[in-house]
Backbone atoms as SQL, in Angstrom:
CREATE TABLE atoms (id INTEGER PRIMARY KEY, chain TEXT, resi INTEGER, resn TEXT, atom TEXT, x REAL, y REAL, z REAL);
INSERT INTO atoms VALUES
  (1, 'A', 1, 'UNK', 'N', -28.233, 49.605, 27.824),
  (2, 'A', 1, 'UNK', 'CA', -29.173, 50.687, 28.060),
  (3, 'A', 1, 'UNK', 'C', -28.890, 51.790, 27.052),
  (4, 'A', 2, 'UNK', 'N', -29.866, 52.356, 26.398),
  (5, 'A', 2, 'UNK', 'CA', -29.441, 53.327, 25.468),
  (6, 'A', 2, 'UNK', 'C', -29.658, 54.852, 26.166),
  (7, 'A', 3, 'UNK', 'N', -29.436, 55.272, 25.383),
  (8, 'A', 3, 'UNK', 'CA', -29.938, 57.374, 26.159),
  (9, 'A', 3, 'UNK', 'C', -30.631, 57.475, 24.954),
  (10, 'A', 4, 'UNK', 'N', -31.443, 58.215, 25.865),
  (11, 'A', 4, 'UNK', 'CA', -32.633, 58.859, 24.629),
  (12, 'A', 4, 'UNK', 'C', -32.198, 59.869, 24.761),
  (13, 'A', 5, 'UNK', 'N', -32.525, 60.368, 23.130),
  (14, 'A', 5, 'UNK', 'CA', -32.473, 61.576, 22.815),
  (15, 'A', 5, 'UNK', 'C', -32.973, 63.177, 23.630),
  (16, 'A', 6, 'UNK', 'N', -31.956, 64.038, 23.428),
  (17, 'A', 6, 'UNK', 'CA', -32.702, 65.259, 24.525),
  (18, 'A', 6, 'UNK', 'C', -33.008, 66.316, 23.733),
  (19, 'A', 7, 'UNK', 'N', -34.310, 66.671, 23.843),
  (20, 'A', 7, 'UNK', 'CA', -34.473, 67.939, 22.974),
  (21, 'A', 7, 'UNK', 'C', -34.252, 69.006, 23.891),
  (22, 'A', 8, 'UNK', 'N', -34.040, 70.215, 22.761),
  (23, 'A', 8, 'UNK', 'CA', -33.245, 71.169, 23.685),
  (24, 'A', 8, 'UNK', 'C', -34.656, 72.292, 23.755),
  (25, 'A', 9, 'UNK', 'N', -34.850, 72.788, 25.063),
  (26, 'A', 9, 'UNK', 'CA', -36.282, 73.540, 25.468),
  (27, 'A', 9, 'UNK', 'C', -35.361, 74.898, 25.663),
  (28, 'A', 10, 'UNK', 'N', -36.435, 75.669, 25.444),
  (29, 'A', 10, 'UNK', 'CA', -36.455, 77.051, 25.762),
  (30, 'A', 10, 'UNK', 'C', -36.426, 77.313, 27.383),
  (31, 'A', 11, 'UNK', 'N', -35.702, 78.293, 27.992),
  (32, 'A', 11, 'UNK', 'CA', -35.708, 78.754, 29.419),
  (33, 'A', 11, 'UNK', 'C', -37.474, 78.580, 29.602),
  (34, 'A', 12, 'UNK', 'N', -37.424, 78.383, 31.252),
  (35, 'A', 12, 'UNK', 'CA', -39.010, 78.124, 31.472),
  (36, 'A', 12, 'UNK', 'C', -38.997, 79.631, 31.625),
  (37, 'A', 13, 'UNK', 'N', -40.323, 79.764, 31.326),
  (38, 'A', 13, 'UNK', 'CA', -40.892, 81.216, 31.212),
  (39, 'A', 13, 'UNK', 'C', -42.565, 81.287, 31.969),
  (40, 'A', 14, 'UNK', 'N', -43.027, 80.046, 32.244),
  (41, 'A', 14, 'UNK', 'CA', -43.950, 80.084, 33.247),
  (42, 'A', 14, 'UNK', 'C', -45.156, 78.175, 32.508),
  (43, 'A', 15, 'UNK', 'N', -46.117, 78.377, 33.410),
  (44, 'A', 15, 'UNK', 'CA', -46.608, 76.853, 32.772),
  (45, 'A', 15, 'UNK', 'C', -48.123, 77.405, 31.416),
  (46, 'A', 16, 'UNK', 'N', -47.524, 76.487, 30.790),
  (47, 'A', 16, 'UNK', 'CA', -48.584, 76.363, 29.119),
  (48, 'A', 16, 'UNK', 'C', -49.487, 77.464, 29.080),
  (49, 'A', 17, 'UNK', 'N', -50.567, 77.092, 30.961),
  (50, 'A', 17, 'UNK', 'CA', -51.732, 77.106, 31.240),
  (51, 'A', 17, 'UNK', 'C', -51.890, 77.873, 32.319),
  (52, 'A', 18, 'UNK', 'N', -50.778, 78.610, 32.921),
  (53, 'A', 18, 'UNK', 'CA', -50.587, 79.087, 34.338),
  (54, 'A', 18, 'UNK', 'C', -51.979, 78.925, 35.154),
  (55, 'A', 19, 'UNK', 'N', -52.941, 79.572, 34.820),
  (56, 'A', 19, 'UNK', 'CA', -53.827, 79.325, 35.424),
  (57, 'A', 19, 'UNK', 'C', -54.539, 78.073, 35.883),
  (58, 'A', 20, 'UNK', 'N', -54.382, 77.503, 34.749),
  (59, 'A', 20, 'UNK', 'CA', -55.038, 75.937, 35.355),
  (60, 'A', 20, 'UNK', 'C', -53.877, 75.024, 35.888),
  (61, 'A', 21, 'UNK', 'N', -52.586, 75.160, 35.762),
  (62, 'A', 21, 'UNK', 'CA', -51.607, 75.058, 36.656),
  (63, 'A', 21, 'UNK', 'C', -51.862, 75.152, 38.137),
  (64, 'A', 22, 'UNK', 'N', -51.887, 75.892, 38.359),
  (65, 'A', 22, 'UNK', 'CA', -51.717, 77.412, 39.822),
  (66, 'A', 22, 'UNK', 'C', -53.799, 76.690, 40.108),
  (67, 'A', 23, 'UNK', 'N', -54.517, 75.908, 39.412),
  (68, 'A', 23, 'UNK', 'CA', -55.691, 75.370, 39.582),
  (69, 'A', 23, 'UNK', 'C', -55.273, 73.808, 40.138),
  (70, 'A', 24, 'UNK', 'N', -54.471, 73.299, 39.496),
  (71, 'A', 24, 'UNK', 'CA', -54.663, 71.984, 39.871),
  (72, 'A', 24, 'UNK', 'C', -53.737, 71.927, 41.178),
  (73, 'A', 25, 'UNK', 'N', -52.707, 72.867, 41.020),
  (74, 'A', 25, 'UNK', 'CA', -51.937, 72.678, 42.882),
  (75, 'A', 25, 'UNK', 'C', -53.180, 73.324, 43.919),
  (76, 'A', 26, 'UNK', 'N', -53.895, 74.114, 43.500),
  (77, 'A', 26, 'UNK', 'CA', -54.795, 74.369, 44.560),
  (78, 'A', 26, 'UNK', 'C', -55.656, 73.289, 45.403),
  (79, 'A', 27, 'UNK', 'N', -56.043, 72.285, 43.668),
  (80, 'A', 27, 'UNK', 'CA', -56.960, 71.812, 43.700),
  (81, 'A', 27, 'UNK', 'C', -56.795, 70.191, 44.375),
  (82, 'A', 28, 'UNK', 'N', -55.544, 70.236, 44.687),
  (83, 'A', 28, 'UNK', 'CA', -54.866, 68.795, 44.952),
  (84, 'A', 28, 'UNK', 'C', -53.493, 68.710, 46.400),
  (85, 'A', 29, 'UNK', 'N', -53.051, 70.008, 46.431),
  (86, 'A', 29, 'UNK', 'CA', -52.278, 70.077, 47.365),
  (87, 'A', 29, 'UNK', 'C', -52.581, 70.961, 48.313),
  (88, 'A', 30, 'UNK', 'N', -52.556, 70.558, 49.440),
  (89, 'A', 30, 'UNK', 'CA', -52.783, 71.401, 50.896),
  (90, 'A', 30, 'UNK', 'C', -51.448, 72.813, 51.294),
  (91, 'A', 31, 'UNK', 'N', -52.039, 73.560, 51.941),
  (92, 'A', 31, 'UNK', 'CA', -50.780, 74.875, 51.879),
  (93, 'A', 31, 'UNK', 'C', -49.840, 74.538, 52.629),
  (94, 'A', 32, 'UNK', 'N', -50.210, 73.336, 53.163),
  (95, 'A', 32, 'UNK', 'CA', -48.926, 72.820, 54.432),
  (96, 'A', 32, 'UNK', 'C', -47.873, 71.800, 53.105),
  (97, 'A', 33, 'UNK', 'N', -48.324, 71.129, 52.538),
  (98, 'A', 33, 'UNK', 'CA', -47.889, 70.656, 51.432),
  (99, 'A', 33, 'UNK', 'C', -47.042, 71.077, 50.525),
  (100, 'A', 34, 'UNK', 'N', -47.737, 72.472, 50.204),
  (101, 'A', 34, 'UNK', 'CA', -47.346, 73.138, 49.248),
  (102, 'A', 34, 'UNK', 'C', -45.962, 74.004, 49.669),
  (103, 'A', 35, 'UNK', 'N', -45.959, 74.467, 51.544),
  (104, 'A', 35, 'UNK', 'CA', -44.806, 74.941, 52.120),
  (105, 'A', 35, 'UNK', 'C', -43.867, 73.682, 52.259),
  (106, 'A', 36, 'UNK', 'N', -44.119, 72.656, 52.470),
  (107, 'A', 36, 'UNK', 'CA', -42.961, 71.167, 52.245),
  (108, 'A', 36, 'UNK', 'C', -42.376, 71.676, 51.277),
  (109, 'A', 37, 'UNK', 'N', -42.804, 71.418, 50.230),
  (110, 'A', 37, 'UNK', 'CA', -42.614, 71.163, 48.732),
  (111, 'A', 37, 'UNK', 'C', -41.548, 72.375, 48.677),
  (112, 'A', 38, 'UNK', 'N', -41.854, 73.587, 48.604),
  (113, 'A', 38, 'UNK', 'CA', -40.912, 74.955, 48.403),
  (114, 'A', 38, 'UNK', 'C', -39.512, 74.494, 49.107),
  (115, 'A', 39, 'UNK', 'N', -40.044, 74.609, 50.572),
  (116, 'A', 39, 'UNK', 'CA', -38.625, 74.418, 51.612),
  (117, 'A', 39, 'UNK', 'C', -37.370, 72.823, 51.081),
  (118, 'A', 40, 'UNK', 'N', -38.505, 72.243, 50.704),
  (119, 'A', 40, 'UNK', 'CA', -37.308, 70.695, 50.365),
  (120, 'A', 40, 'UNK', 'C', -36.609, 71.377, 49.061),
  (121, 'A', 41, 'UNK', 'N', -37.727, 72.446, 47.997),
  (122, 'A', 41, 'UNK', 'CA', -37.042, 72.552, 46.765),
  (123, 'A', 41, 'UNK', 'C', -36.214, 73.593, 46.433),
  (124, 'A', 42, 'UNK', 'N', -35.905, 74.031, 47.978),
  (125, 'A', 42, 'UNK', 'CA', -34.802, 75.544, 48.287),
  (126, 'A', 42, 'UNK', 'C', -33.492, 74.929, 48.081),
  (127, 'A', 43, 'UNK', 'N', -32.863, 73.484, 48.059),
  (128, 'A', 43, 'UNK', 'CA', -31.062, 73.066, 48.432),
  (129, 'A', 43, 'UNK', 'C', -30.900, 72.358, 46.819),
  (130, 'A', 44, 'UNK', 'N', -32.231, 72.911, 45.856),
  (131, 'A', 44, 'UNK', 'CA', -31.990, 72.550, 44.264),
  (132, 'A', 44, 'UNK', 'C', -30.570, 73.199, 43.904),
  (133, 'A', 45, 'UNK', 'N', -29.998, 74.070, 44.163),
  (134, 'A', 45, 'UNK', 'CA', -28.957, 75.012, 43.737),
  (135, 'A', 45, 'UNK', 'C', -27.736, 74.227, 43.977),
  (136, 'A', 46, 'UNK', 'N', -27.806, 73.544, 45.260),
  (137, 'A', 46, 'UNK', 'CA', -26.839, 72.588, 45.686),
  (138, 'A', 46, 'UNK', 'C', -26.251, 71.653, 44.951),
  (139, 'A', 47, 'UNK', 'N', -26.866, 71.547, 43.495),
  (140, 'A', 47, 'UNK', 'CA', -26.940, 70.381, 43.003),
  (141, 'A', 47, 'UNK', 'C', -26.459, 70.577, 41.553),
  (142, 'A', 48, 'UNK', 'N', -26.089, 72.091, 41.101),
  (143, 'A', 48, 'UNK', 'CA', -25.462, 72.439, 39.889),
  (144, 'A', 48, 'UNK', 'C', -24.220, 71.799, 39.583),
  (145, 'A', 49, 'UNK', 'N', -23.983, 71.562, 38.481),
  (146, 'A', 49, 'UNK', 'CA', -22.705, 70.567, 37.742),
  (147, 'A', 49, 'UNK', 'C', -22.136, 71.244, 36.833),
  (148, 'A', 50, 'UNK', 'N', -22.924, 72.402, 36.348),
  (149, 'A', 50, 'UNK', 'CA', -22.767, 73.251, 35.108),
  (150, 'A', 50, 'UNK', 'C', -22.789, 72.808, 33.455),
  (151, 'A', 51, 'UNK', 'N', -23.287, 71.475, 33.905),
  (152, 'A', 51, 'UNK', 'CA', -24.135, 71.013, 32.185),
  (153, 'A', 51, 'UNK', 'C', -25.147, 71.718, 31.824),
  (154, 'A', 52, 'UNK', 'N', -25.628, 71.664, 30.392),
  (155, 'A', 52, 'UNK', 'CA', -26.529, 72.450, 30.025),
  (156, 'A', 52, 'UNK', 'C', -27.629, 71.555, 30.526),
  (157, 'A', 53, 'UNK', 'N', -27.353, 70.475, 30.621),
  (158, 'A', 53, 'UNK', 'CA', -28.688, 69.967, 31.189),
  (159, 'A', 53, 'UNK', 'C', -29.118, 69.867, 32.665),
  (160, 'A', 54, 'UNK', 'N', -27.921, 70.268, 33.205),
  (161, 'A', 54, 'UNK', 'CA', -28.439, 70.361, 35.002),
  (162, 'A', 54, 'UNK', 'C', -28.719, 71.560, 34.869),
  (163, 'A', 55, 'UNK', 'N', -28.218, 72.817, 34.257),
  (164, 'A', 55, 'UNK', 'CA', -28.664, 74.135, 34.544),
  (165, 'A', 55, 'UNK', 'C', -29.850, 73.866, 33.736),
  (166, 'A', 56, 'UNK', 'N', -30.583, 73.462, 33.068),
  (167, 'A', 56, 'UNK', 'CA', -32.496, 73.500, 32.570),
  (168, 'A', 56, 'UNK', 'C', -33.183, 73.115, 33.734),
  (169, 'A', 57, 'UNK', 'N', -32.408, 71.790, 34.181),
  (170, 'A', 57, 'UNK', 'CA', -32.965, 70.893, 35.253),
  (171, 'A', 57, 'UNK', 'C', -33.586, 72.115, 36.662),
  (172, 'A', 58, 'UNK', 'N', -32.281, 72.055, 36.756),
  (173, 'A', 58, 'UNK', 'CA', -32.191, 73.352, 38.145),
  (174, 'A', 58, 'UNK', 'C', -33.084, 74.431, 38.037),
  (175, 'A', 59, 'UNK', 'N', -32.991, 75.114, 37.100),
  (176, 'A', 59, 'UNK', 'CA', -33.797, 76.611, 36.667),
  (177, 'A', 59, 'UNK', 'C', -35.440, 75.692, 36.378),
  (178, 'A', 60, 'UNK', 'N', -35.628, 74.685, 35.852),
  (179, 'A', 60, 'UNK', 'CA', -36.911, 73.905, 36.028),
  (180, 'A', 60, 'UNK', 'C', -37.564, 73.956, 37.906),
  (181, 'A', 61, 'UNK', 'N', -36.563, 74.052, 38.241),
  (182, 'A', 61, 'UNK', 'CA', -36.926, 73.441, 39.413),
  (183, 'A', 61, 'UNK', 'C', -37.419, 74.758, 40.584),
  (184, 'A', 62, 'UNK', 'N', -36.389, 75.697, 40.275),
  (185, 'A', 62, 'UNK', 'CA', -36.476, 77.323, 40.929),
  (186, 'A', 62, 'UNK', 'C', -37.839, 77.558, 40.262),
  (187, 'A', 63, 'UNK', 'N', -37.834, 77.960, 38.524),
  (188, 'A', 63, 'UNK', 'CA', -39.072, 78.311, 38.357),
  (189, 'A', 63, 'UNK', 'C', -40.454, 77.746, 39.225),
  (190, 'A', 64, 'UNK', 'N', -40.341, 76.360, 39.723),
  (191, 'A', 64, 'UNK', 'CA', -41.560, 75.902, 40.113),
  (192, 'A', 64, 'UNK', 'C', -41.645, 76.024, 41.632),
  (193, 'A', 65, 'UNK', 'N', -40.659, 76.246, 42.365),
  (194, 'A', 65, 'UNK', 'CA', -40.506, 76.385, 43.842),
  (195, 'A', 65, 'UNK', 'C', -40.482, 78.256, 43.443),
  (196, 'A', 66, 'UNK', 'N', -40.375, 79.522, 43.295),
  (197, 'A', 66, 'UNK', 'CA', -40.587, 80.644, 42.959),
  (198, 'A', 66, 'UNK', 'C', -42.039, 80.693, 42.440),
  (199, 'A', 67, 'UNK', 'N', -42.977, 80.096, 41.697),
  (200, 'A', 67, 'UNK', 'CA', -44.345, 79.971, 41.331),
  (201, 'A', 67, 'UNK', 'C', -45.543, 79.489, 42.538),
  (202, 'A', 68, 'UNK', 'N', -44.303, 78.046, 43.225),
  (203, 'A', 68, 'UNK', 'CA', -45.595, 77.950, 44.407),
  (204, 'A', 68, 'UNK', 'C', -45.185, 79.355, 45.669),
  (205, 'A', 69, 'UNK', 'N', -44.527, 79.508, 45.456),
  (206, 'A', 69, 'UNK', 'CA', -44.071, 80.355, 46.598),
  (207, 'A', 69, 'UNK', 'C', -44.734, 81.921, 46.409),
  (208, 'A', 70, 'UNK', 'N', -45.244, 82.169, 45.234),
  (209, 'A', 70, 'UNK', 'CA', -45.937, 83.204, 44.752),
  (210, 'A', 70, 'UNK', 'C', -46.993, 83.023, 45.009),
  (211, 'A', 71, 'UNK', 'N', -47.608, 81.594, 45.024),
  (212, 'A', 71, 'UNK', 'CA', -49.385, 80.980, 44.964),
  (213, 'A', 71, 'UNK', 'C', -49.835, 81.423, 46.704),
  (214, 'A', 72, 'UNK', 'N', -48.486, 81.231, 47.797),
  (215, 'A', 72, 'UNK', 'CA', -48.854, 81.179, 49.050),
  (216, 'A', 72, 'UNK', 'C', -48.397, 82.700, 50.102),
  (217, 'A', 73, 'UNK', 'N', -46.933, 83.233, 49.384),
  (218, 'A', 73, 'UNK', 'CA', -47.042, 84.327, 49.871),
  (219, 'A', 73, 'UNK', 'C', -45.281, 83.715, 50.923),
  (220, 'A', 74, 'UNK', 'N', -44.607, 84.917, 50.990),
  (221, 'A', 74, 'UNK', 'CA', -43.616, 84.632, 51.847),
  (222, 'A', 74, 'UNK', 'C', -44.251, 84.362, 53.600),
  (223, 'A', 75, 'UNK', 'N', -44.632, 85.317, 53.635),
  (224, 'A', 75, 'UNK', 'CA', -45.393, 85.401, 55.200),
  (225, 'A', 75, 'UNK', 'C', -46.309, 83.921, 55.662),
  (226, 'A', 76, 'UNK', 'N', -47.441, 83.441, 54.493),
  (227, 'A', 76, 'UNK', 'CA', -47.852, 82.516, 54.907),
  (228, 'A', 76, 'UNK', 'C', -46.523, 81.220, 55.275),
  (229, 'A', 77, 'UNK', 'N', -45.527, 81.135, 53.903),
  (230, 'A', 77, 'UNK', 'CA', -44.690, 80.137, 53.562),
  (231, 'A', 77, 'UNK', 'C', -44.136, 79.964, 55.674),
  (232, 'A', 78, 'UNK', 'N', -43.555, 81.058, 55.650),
  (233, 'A', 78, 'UNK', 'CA', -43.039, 80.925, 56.793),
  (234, 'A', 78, 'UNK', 'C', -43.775, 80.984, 58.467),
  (235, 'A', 79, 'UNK', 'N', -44.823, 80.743, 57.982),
  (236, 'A', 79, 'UNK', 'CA', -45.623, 80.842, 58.778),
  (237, 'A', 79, 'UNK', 'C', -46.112, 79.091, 59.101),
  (238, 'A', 80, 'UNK', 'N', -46.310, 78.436, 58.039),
  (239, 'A', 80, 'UNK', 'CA', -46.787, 77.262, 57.708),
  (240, 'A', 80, 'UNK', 'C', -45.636, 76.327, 58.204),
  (241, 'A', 81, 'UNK', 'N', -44.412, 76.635, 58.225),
  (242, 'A', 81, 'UNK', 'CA', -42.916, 76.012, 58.561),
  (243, 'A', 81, 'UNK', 'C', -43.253, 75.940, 59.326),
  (244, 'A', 82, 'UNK', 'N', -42.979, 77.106, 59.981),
  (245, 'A', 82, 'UNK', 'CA', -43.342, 76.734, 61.789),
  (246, 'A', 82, 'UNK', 'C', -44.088, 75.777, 61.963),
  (247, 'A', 83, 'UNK', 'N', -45.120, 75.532, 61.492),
  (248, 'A', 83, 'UNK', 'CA', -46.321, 75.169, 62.106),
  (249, 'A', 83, 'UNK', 'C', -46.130, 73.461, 61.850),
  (250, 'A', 84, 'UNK', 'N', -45.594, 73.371, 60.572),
  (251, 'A', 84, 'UNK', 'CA', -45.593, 71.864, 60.188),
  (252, 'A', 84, 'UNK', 'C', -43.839, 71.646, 60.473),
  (253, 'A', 85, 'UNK', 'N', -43.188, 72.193, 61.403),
  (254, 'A', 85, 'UNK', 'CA', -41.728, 71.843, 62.077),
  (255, 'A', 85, 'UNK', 'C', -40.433, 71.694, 60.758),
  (256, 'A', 86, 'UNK', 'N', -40.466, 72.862, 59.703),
  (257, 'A', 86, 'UNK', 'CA', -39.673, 72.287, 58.888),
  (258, 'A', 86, 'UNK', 'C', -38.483, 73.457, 59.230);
């Protein structure tokens, strides 16, 4: 098995297209969905090794659980838990 090559990316700083981003989760995922998704992607931190490539990985992962979590609002987020038992 070989390793492919890793190019090295810039800190995320938000998506290409934000808007049509922040369009297609609207446009495809439900807000009960979208509160799954945050809450499963809250124990990402759990998972640091301190490679440069788990810390991109990780901070990949906050940026996008911090973005949906902006799309829905803390109040709804925790509101939606309840509701879907997480």
């Amino acid at each position: 098995m070989t390793k492919r090559k890793r190019k090295q990316h810039e800190p995320m700083s938000g998506a290409v297209d934000q808007t049509a981003f922040e369009n297609a989760i609207r446009d495809n995922l439900s807000p009960e969905g979208v509160a799954a998704l945050i809450a499963l992607l809250q124990i990402a931190d759990n998972y640091r090794n301190g490679s440069p490539e788990n810390e991109r990985a990780i901070n990949q992962v906050n940026w996008f659980r911090e973005t949906l979590l902006d799309m829905i609002g803390v109040e709804e987020f925790n509101d939606l838990i309840n509701e879907i038992g997480l």
